[in-house]
C-alpha positions as CSV (number, residue, x, y, z in Angstrom):
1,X,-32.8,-6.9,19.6
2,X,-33.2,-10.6,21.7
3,X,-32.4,-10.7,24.6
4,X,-29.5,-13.0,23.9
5,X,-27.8,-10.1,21.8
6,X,-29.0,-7.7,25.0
7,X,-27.5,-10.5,27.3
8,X,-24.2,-10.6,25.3
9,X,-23.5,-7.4,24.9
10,X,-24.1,-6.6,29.1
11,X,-21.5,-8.9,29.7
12,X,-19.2,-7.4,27.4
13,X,-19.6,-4.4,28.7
14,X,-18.9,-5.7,32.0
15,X,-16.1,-7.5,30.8
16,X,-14.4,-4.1,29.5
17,X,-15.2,-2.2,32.6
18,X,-13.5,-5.0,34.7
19,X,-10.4,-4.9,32.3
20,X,-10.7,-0.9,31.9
21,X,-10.5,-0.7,36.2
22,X,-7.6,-3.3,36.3
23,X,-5.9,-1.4,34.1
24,X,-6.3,2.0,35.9
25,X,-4.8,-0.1,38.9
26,X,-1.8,-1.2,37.4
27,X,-0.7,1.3,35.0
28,X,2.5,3.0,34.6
29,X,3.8,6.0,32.8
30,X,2.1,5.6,29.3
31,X,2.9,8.3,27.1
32,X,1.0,11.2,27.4
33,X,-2.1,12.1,25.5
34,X,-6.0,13.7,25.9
35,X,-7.9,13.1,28.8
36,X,-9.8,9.7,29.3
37,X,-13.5,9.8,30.3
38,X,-14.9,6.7,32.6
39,X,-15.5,3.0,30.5
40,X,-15.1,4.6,27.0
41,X,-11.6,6.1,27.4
42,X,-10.9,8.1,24.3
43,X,-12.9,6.6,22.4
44,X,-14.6,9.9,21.6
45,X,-10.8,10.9,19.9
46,X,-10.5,8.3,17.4
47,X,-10.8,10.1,13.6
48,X,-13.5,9.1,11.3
49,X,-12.4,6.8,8.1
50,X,-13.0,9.9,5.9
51,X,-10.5,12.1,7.7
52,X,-6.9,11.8,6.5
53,X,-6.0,10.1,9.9
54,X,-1.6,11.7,9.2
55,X,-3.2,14.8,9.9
56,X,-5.5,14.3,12.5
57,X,-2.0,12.5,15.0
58,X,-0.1,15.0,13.7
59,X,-1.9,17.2,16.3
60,X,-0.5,14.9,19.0
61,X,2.9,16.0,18.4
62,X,2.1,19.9,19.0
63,X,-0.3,19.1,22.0
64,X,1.9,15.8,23.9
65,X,5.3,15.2,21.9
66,X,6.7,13.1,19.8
67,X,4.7,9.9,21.4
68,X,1.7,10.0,23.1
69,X,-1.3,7.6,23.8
70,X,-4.8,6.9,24.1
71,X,-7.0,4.1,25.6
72,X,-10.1,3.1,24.7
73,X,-12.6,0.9,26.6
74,X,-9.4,-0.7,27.9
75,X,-7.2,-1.0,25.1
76,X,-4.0,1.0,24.8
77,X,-3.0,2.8,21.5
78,X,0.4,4.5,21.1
79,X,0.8,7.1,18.5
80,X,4.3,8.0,17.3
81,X,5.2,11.1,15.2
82,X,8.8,10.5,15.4
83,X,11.6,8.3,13.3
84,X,14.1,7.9,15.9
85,X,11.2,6.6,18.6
86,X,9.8,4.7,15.7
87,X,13.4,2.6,15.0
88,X,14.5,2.1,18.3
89,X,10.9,0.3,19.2
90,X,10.0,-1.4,16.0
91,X,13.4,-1.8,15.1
92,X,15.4,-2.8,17.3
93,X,12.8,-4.2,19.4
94,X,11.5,-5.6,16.3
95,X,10.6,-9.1,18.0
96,X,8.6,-7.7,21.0
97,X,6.5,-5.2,18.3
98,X,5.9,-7.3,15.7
99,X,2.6,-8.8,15.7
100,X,-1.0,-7.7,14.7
101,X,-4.1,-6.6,16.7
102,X,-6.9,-8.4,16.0
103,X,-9.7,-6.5,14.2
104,X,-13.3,-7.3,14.1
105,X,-14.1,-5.1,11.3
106,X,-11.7,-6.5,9.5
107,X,-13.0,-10.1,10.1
108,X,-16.2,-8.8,9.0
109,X,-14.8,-7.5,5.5
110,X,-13.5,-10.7,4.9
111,X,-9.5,-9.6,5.5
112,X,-8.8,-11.6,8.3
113,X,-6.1,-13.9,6.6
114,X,-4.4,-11.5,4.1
115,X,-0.6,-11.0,5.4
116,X,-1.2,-7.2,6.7
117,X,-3.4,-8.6,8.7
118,X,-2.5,-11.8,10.1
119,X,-0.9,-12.0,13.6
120,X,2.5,-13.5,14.1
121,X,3.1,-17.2,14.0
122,X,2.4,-20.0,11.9
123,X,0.5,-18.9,9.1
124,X,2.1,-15.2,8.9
125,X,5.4,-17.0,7.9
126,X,4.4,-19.3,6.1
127,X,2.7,-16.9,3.8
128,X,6.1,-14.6,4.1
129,X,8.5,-17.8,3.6
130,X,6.7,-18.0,0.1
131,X,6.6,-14.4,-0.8
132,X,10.4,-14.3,-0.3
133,X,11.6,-17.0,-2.4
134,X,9.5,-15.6,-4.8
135,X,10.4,-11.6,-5.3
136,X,12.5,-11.5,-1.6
137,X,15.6,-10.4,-3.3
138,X,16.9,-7.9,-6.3
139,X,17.6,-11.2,-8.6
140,X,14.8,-12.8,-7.8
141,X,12.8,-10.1,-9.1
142,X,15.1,-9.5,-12.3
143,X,13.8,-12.1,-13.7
144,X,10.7,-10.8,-14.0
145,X,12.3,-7.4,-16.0
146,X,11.6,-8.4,-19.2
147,X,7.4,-8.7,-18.8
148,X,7.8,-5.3,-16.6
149,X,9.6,-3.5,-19.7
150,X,7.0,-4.8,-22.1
151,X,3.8,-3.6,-19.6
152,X,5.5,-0.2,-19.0
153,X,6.2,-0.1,-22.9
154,X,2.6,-0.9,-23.2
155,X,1.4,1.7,-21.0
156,X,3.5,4.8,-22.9
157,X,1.4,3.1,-25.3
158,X,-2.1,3.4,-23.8
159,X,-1.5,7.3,-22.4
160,X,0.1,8.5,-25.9
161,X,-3.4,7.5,-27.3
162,X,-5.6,8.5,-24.6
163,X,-4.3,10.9,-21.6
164,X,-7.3,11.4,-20.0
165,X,-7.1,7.9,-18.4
166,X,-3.8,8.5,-17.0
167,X,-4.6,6.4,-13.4
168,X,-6.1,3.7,-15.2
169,X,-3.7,2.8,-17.4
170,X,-1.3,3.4,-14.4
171,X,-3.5,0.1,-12.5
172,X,-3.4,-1.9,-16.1
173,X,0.2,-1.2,-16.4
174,X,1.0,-2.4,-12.7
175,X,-2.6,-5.2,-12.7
176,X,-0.9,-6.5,-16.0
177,X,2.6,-7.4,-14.4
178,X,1.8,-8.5,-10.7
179,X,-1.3,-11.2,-12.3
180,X,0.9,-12.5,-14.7
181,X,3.3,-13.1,-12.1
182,X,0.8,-14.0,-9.5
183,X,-1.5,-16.6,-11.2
184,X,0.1,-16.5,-15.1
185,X,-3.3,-14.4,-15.9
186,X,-3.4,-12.3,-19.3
187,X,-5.4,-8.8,-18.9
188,X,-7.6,-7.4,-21.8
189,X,-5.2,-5.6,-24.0
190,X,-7.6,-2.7,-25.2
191,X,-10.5,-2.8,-22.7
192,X,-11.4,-2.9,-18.9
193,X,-10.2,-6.3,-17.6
194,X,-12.6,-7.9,-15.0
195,X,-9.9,-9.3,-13.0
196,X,-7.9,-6.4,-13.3
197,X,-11.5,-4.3,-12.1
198,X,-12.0,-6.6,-9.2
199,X,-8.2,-6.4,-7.7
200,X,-8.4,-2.7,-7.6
201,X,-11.9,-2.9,-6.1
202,X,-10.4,-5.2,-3.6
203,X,-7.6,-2.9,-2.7
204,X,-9.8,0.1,-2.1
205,X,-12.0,-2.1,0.2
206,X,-8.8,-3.6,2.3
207,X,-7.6,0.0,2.5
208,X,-10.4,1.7,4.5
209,X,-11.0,-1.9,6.5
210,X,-7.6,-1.9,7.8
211,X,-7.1,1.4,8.9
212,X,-5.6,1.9,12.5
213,X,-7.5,2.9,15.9
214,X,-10.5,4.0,13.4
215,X,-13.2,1.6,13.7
216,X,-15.2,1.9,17.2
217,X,-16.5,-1.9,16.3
218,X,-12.6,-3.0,16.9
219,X,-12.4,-1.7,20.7
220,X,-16.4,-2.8,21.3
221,X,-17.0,-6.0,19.4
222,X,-20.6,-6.8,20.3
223,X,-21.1,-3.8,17.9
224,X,-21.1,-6.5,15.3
225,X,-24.6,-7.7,16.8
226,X,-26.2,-4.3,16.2
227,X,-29.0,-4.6,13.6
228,X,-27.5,-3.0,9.5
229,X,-30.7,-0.4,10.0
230,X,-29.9,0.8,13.0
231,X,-28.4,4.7,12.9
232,X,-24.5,4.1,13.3
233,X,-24.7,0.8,11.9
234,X,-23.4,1.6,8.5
235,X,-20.2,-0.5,8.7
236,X,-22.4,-3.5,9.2
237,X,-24.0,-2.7,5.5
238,X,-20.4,-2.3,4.5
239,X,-18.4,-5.0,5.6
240,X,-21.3,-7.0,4.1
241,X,-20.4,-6.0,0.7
242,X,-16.6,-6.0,1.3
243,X,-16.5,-9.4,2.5
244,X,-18.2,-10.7,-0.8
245,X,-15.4,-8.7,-2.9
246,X,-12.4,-10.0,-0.8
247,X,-14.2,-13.5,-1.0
248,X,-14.0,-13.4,-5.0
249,X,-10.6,-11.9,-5.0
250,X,-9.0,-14.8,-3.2
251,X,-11.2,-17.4,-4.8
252,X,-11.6,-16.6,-9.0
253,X,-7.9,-15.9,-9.2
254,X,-7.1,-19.5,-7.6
255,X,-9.9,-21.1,-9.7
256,X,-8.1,-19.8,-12.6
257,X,-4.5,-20.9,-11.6
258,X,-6.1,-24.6,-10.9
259,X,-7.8,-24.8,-14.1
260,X,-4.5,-23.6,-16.3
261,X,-2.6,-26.3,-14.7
262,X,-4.6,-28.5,-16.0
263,X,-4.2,-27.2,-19.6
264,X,-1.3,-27.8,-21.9
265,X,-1.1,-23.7,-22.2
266,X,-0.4,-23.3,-18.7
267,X,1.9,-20.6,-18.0
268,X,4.3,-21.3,-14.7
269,X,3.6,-18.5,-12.2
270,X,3.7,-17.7,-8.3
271,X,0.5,-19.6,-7.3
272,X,1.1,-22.5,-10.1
273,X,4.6,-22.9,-7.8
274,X,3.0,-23.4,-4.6
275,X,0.3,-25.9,-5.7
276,X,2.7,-28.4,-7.5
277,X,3.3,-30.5,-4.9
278,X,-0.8,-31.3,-5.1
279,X,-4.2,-29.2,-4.9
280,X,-4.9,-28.3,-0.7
281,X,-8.0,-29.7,0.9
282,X,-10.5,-27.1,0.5
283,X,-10.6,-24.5,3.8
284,X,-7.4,-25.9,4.9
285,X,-4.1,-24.1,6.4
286,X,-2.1,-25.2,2.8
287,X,-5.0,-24.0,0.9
288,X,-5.6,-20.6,2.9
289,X,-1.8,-20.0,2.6
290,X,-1.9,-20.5,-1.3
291,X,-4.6,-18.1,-1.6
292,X,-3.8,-15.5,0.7
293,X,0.3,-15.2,0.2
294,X,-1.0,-14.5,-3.7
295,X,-3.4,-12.3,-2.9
296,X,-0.9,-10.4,-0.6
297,X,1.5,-10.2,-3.6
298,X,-1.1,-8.3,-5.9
299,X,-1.6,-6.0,-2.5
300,X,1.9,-5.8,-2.0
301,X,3.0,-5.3,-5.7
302,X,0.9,-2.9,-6.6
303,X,-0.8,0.2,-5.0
304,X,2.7,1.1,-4.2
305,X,3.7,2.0,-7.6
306,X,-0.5,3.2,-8.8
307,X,0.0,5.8,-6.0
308,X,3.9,6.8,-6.9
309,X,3.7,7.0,-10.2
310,X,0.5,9.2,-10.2
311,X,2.0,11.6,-7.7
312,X,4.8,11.7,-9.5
313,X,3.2,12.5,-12.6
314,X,1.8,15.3,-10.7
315,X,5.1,16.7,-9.3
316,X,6.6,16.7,-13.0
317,X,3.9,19.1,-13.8
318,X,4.6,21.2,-10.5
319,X,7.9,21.0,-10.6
320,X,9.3,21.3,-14.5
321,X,12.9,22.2,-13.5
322,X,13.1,18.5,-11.8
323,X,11.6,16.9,-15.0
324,X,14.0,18.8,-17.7
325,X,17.2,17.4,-14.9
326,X,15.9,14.5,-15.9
327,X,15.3,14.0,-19.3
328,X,18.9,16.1,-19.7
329,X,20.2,13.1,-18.1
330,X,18.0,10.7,-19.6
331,X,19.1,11.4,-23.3
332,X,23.0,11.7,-22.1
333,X,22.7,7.7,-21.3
334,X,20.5,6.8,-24.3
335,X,20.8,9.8,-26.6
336,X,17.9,10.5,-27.2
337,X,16.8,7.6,-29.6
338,X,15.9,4.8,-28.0
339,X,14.2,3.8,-24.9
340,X,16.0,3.0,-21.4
341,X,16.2,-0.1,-20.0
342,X,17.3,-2.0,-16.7
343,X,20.6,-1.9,-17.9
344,X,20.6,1.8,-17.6
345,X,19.5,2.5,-14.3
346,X,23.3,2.2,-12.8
347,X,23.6,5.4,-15.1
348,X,20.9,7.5,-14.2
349,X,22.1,8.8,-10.6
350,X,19.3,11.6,-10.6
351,X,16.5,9.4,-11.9
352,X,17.0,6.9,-9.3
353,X,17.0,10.5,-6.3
354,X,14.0,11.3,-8.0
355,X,12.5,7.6,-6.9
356,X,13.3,7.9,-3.6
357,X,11.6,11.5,-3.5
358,X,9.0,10.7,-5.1
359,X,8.7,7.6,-2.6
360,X,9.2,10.7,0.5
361,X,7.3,13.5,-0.9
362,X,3.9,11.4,-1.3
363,X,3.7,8.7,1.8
364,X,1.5,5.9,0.2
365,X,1.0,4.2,3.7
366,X,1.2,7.5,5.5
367,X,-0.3,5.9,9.0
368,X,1.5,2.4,9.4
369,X,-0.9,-0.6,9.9
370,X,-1.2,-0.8,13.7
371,X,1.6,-3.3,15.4
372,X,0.6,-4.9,18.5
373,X,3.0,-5.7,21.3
374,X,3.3,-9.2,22.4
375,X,5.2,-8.4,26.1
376,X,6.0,-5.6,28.3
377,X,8.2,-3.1,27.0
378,X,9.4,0.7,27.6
379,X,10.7,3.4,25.5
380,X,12.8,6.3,27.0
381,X,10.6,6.7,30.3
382,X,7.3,5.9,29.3
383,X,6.0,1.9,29.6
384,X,4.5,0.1,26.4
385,X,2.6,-2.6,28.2
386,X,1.7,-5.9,26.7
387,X,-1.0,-5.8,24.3
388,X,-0.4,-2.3,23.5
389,X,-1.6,-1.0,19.8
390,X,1.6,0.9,17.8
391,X,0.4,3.3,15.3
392,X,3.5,5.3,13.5
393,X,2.9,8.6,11.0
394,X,4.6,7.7,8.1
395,X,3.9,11.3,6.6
396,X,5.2,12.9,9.4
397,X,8.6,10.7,9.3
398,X,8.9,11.7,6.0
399,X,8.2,15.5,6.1
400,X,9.7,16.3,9.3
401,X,12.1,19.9,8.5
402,X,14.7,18.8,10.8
403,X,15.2,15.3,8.7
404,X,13.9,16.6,4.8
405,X,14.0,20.7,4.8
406,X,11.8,22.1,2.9
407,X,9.6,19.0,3.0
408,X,6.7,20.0,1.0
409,X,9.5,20.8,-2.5
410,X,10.3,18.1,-4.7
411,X,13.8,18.0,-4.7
412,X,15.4,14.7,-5.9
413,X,19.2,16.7,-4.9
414,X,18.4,16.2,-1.3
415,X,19.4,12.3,-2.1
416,X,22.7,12.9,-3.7
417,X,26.1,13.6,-2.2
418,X,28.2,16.6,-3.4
419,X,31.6,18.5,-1.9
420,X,28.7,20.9,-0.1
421,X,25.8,18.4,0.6
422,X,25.6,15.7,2.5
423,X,22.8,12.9,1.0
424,X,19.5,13.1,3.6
425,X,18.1,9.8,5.1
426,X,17.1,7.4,2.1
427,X,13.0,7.4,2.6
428,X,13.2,3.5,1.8
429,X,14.2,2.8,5.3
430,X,10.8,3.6,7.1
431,X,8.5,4.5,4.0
432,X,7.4,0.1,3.7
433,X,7.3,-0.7,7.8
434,X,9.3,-2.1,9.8
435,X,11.1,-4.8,11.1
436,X,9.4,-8.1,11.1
437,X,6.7,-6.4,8.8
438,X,8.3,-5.0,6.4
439,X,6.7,-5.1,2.7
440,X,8.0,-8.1,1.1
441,X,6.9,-6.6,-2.4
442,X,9.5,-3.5,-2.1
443,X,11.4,-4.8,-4.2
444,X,9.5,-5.7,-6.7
445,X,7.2,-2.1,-6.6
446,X,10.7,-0.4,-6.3
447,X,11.5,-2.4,-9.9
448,X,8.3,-1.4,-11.5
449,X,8.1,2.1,-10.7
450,X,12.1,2.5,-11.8
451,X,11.1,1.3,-15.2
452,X,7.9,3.4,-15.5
453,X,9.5,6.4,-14.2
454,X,12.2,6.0,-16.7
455,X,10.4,5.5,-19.8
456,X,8.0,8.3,-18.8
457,X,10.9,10.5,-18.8
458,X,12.1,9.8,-21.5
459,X,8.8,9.4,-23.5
460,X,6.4,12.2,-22.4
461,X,7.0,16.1,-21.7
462,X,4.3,16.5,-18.7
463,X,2.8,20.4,-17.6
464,X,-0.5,22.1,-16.3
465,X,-3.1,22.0,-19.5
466,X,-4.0,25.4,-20.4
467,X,-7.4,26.6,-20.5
468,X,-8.3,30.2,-22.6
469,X,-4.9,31.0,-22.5
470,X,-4.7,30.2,-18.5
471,X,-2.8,27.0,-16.7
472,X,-5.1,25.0,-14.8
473,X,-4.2,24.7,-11.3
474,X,-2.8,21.3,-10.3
475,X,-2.2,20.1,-6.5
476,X,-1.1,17.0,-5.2
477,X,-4.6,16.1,-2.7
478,X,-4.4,12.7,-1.1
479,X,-7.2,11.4,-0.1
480,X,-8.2,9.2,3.1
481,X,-6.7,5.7,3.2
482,X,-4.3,3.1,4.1
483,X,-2.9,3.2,1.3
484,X,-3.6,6.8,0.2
485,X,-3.8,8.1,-3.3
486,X,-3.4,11.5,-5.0
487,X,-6.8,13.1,-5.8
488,X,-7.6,12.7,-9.9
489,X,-5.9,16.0,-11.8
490,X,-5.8,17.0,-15.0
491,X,-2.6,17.1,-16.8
492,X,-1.0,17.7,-20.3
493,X,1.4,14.8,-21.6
494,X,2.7,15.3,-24.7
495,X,5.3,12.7,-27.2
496,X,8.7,14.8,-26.6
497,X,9.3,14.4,-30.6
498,X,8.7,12.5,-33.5
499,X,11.3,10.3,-33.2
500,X,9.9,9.5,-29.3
501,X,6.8,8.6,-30.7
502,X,7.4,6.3,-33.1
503,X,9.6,4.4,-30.3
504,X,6.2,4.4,-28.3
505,X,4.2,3.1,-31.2
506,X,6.9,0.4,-32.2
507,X,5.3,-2.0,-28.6
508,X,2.7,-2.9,-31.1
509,X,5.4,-4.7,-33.3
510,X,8.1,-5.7,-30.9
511,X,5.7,-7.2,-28.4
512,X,2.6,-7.8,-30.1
513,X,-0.5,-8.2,-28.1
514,X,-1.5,-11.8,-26.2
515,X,-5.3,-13.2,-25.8
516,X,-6.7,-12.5,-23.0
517,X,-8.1,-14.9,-19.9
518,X,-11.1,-12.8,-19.6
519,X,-13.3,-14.6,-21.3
520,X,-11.6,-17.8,-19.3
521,X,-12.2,-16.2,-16.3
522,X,-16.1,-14.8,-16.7
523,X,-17.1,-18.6,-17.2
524,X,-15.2,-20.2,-14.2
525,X,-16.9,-21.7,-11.1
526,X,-15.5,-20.5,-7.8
């Protein structure tokens, strides 16, 4: 190493002792939590990227309560395993909580200026401003029902002829809808899309780059100096390759949108709306916002409804008494011969429980994105000092007994009132953050994954496969993540009846197929 990198990283040591002993000095009543060791802190607690990190706080709760705390080389993380705590601080404290910590790892990645990540203040709402006039509101996003019905339509389609792909077609489905709407891009009809390929690639990077009080090159920053070879240095190697995939995400789909304008073709869309007004000077604010707010709707429009609907696919198979409820009131609104619609969903009272269990029983974002506080604050008796990380367990919100019994069933009756039951807390309220940061694409995943829950139900009869006269055992597993998705299963889906199929087969007819921008897209410049 030269003895510049040697001289820079001495005085950032030094610089995190100093701020690690005036801490010690001043501090009062953090939560509780394990015991720190001199310089480092705790930084010997944080979990590894491949350990599902709800889990791993979980432990807090048995071992310090319902909030406890860490610090490491002088930075102070609280973790919160509670709702209540959870509301009353990001809630209704919402403007004191609401910012981002800044994250070298995810600088390196190439994340930096995607709306998860961006601090608050003047690019943060600027990118949100556009995102909400866009899909902020219920009729906003109805206008959009008609190319969701034809994509979910689509994607009956694709799984009646080919099952085994089940998750893909799942991302097509979802890829098809939020691109179109995004940047008025066509996918590949009958084959892998590149763009489609690249988004999901993109999403998988964001999702490990982001996770909270993870990374040990977040609380010790000159770590970024260390040499890719070096033993430990393996996020170097990986950021390097994340931060060419983020790059091509934000960049090819905005090459694309320019160039359509230009065409006689062009198809109005998200990103087409905020560059009428004239093409930004290249690495400007207006130009960063344009790229990034459409980028952050692909992130925030669609992982949400991959991850849902596969669970959910999953829980019909575990769970058969929940899927015959449902098709039994599925065929009452549309007898049984024809399709459902938006215009049914009013009517469908268990199918709209079953969303918002589906939404409880798997936590896509099961550990929050880490809020930072931006002045002193306190919660009960403990002190949440400025600067202070807030990491909240999702999963534990929305399997804790005392709020959901029997949290591990799928039960879509726990979200409907009766003369004995009282409804339990609707999962919406905490499942997509809070406050200030809440997803702005709720509304539209909640609209997809109504749509492709509904015509799933009414198209497919979904169960275990059977091997040599045995089921095959099927478990919901998800894995590690930000955004965290079910494990790949194997599963039997099956037409219901003839007259089912031929409704799934009719897309071909009703909608028939567009041409692609693939071929557009391989031969752009970006």
């Amino acid at each position: 190493m030269s003895p510049i990198l040697i001289a820079t990283a001495i005085g950032l040591v030094a610089f995190y002792v100093l701020k690690w002993v005036s801490r010690t000095r001043s501090r009062i009543a953090l939560p509780p939590g394990p015991p720190r060791k001199p310089l480092i802190g705790n930084l010997g607690d944080l979990p590894s990227h491949t350990d599902k990190a709800w889990e791993y706080w979980l432990k807090h709760k048995d071992l310090y309560g319902p909030i406890s705390s860490l610090t490491v080389c002088g930075q102070d993380i609280i973790i919160i395993n509670d709702a209540r705590i959870a509301v009353d601080l990001l809630e209704k404290h919402s403007s004191a909580h609401s910012s981002r910590p800044h994250s070298t790892l995810v600088e390196m990645a190439g994340w930096e200026d995607i709306l998860t990540s961006v601090p608050h203040g003047d690019h943060f709402r600027a990118i949100r401003r556009a995102l909400h006039q866009e899909i902020g509101s219920k009729v906003s996003v109805a206008r959009f029902n008609q190319i969701q019905e034809v994509e979910a339509r689509r994607f009956l389609f694709r799984v009646l002829n080919d099952q085994k792909s089940l998750v893909h077609h799942i991302r097509k489905e979802v890829g098809a809808i939020v691109l179109k709407l995004g940047y008025g891009y066509t996918i590949e009809p009958h084959k892998r899309d590149p763009l489609v390929d690249l988004a999901d690639k993109a999403m998988e990077e964001f999702s490990f780059s982001i996770l909270p009080a993870t990374w040990a090159v977040d609380f010790l920053p000159f770590l970024k100096y260390l040499p890719a070879w070096l033993p430990g240095a393996e996020f170097k190697r990986m950021t390097a390759t994340f931060k060419k995939t983020a790059a091509a995400f934000s960049d090819l789909p905005y090459a694309f949108t320019k160039h359509q304008m230009t065409q006689p073709s062009h198809v109005p869309s998200f990103l087409s709306h905020q560059l009428e007004k004239g093409i930004p000077r290249p690495q400007s604010l207006e130009e960063k916002v344009a790229k990034w707010s459409a980028a952050s709707l692909y992130a925030g429009g669609t992982d949400t409804t991959v991850s849902t609907m596969t669970a959910w696919y999953i829980a019909m198979a575990l769970f058969p008494d929940v899927q015959r409820k449902a098709q039994e009131e599925m065929d009452r609104v549309t007898g049984g011969n024809r399709l459902p619609s938006y215009q049914d969903r009013e009517n469908l009272p268990y199918i709209n429980a079953m969303i918002k269990e589906s939404v409880r029983w798997h936590s896509v974002v099961p550990m929050n994105v880490a809020h930072v506080s931006i002045q002193d604050d306190s919660v009960g008796e403990y002190a949440i000092p400025k600067g202070t990380q807030i990491v909240t367990n999702l999963w534990a919100f929305t399997h804790d007994p005392n709020i959901y019994p029997d949290p591990m069933a799928f039960k879509p009756e726990r979200f409907i009132d009766t003369a004995t039951h009282k409804a339990e807390r609707d999962p919406y309220y905490y499942s997509f953050g809070f406050g200030r940061r809440v997803c702005p694409g709720r509304t539209l995943a909640d609209a997809n994954i109504y749509i492709t829950m509904a015509l799933s139900v009414a198209a497919f009869n979904i169960s275990k496969p059977v091997r040599d006269g045995k089921e095959v055992e099927v478990k919901l597993d998800p894995q590690p993540g930000i955004i965290c998705h079910p494990a790949p299963v194997e599963l039997d889906i099956k037409p219901r009846n003839q007259v089912i199929e031929r409704l799934i087969r009719a897309v071909e007819t009703d909608y028939p197929w567009e041409k692609s921008h693939a071929e557009l897209l391989n031969s752009l410049p970006y």
